[in-house]
C-alpha positions in Angstrom: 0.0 0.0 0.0 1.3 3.3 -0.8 1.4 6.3 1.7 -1.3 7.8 -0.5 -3.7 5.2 0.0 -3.1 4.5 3.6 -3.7 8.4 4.1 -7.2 8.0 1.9 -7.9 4.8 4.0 -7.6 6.4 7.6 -9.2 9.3 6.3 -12.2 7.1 5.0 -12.3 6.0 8.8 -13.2 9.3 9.8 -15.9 9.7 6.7 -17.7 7.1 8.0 -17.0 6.9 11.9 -16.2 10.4 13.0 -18.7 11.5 15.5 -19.9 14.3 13.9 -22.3 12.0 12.9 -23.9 11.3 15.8 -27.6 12.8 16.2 -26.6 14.4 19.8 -23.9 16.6 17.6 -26.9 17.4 15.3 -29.3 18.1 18.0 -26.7 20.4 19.7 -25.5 22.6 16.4 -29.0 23.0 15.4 -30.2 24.5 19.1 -32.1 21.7 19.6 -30.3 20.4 22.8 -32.2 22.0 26.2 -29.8 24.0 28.6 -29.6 21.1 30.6 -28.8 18.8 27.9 -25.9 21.2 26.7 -24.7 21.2 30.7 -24.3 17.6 30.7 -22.4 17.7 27.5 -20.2 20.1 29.2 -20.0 18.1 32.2 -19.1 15.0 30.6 -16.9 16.5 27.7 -14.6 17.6 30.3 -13.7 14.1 31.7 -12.4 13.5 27.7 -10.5 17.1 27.6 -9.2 16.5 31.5 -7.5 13.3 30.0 -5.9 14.5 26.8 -2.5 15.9 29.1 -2.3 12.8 31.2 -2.4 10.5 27.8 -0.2 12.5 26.0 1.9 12.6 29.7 1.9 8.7 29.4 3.0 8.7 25.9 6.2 10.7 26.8 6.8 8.2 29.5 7.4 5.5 26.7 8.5 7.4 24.2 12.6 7.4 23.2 13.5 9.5 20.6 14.3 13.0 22.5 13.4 15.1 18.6 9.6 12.6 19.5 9.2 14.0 22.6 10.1 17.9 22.6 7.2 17.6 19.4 4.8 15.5 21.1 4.7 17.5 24.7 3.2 21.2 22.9 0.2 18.6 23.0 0.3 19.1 26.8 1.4 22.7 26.6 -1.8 23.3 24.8 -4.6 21.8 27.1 -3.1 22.7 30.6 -1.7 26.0 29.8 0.9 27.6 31.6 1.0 28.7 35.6 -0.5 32.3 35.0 -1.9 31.8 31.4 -4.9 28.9 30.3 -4.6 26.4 28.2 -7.5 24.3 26.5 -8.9 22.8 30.2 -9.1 26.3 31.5 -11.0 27.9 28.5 -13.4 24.5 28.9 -14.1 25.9 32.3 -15.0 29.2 30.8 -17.5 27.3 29.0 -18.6 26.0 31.6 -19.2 28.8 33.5 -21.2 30.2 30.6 -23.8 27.7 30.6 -24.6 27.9 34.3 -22.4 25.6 35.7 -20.4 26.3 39.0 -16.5 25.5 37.5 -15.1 23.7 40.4 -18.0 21.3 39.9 -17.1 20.4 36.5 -13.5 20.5 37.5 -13.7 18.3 40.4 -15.3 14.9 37.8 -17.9 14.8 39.8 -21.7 13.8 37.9 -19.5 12.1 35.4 -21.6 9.3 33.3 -19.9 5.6 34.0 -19.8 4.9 30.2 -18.3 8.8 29.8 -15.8 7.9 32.2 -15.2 4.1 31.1 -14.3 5.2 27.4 -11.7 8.0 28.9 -10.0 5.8 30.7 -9.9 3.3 28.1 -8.6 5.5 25.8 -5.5 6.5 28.5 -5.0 2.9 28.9 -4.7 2.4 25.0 -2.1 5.2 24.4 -0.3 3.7 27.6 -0.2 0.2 26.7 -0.6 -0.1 23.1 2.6 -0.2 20.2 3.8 3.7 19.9 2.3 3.3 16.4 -1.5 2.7 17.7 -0.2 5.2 20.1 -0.3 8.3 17.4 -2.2 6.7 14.8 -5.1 7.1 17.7 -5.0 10.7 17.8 -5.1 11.0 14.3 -9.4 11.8 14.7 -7.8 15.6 14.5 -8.0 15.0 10.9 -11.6 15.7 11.2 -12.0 18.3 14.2 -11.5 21.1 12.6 -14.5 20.7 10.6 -16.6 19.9 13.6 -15.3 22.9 15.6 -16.4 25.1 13.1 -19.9 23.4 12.9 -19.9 23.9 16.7 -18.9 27.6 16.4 -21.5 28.6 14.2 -24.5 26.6 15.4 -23.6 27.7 19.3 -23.4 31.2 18.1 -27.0 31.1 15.7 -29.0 29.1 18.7 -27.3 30.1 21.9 -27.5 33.0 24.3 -24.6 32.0 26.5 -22.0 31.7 23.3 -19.4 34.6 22.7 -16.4 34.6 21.3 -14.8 34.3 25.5 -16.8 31.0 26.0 -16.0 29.5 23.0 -12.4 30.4 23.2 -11.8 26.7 23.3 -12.8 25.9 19.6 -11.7 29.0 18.0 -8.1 27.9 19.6 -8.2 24.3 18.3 -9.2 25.5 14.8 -5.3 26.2 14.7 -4.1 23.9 17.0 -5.3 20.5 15.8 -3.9 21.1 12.0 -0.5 21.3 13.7 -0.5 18.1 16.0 -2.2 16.2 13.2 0.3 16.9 10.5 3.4 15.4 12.5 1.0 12.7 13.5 -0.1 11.5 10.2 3.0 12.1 8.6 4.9 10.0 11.4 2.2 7.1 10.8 2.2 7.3 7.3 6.8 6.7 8.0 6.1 4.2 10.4 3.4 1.9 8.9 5.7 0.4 6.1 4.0 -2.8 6.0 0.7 -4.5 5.8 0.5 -5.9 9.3 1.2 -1.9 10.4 -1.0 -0.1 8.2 -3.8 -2.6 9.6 -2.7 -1.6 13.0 -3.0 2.4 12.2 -6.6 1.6 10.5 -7.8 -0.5 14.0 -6.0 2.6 16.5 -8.3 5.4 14.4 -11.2 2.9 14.6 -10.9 2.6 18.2 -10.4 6.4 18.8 -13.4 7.1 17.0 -15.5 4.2 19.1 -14.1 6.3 22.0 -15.8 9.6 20.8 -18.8 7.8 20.0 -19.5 5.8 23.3 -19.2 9.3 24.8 -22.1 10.5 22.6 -24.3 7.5 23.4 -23.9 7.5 26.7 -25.4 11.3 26.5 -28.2 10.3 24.8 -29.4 7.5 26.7 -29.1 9.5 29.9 -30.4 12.9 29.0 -32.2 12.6 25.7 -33.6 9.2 24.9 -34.7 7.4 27.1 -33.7 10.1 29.8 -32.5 7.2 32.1 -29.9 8.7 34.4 -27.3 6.5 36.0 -26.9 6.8 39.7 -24.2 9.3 40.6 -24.3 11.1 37.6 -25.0 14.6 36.9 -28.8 15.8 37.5 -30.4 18.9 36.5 -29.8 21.6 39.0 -26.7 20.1 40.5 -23.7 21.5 40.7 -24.9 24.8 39.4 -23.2 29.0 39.7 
C-alpha cells in the first residue's frame, strides 16, 4: 500500500465513523439540545478534555526519541496552559461557567456518566499500553476536528445565548491547534506503517479512537435525551450549578 492510499484509508475511517455523525452533535449545532442537555455535555466533555494531558503525559513516558518528545509535549502545553496563562482545560471551564455551571464542579469529575468515564479511561489505557504506532495513529481523529469545531462555532453562536467569542475560546483555539498536531502525527504514521501488518494496525487505533468519541455521545443520549435514564451518581439537573 502506498502512503497515499493509507492516508485516503484512515481518512475514509473518519468519513464514516467520525462523531460528527452522531444525532446528539446534530441536536446540539441546530439549538435543539435544552440548557440542561448542553450542561451535561459540558460536564461529561470535560472528563475527555481533562485526560488529553495525562495521555499525551503517558505517551512521553514511553516514548525514546528526545526530537519525539520535545514535538509531542506542545500537546500538553496546549490543554493545561501555563502557571499564570490557560490552556484548553481552563478555556473548557469558561464554557462552563457560561452555561450555568459552578467550574469547580465540573472540575472536580464529579456527575461524570460511567460509560463517559469508562471510554476515557480506556482510551489513556490504550495510548499507555498499546505499540507507539497505535499510540499516534489514535489521535489522528484531529484530521476531522477542525471541521466539527467550526460546525460547533457557528451553530452555538446562531441558537445560543450563552456563546461569545470568550466561551467559545476553546474551539476558536483548536481550529489552529489541531492542524499542527495532526500533520506530525499523520506524517509519522504514514513513515512508520511500512508494512501490511502496520497499516492494519493504524486503521484498528483510528477505529478505536473514533469508538471512543462515540461511546461518549451514546452515553449522553441515553441518559439525558432518549430514554432520559440517568445512571446513579451522575450529573442531574440543578446540580452542581453557579
Amino acid at each position: 500500500m502506498s502512503r497515499e492510499t493509507l492516508e485516503r484509508r484512515l481518512r475514509q475511517i473518519g468519513a464514516e465513523r467520525y462523531h460528527d455523525k452522531h444525532p446528539f452533535h446534530h441536536q446540539l449545532h441546530s439549538g435543539k439540545c435544552s440548557p440542561d442537555q448542553v450542561r451535561a455535555w459540558v460536564i461529561n466533555r470535560w472528563a475527555y478534555q481533562a485526560a488529553i494531558p495525562m495521555k499525551d503525559a503517558a505517551f512521553l513516558s514511553r516514548c525514546t526519541d528526545p526530537d519525539m518528545r520535545r514535538e509531542w509535549r506542545s500537546r500538553i502545553e496546549d490543554h493545561d496552559g501555563g502557571i499564570d496563562q490557560g490552556g484548553g482545560i481552563r478555556r473548557w471551564l469558561k464554557l462552563a461557567e457560561a452555561v450555568g455551571l459552578d467550574p469547580d464542579y465540573v472540575a472536580s469529575g464529579r456527575g461524570v456518566l460511567p460509560a463517559t468515564q469508562f471510554a476515557v479511561d480506556a482510551y489513556i489505557h490504550y495510548v499507555r499500553d498499546r505499540p507507539l504506532l497505535q499510540a499516534v495513529a489514535s489521535s489522528l481523529t484531529e484530521l476531522f476536528a477542525p471541521k466539527i469545531h467550526e460546525q460547533r462555532i457557528e451553530g452555538l453562536l446562531e441558537h445560543y445565548d450563552f456563546a461569545n467569542p470568550d466561551s467559545l475560546s476553546y474551539f476558536r483555539k483548536r481550529l489552529t491547534e489541531a492542524p499542527k498536531d495532526v500533520a506530525f502525527g499523520l506524517k509519522w504514521v504514514l513513515d512508520h506503517a511500512d508494512n501490511a501488518e502496520k497499516e492494519d494496525m493504524a486503521c484498528d487505533a483510528l477505529i478505536f479512537k473514533t469508538n471512543v468519541l462515540w461511546a461518549q455521545l451514546d452515553a449522553l443520549w441515553g441518559a439525558y435525551v432518549e430514554p432520559g435514564r440517568i445512571p446513579p451518581g451522575a450529573w442531574r439537573p440543578g446540580e452542581g450549578m453557579l
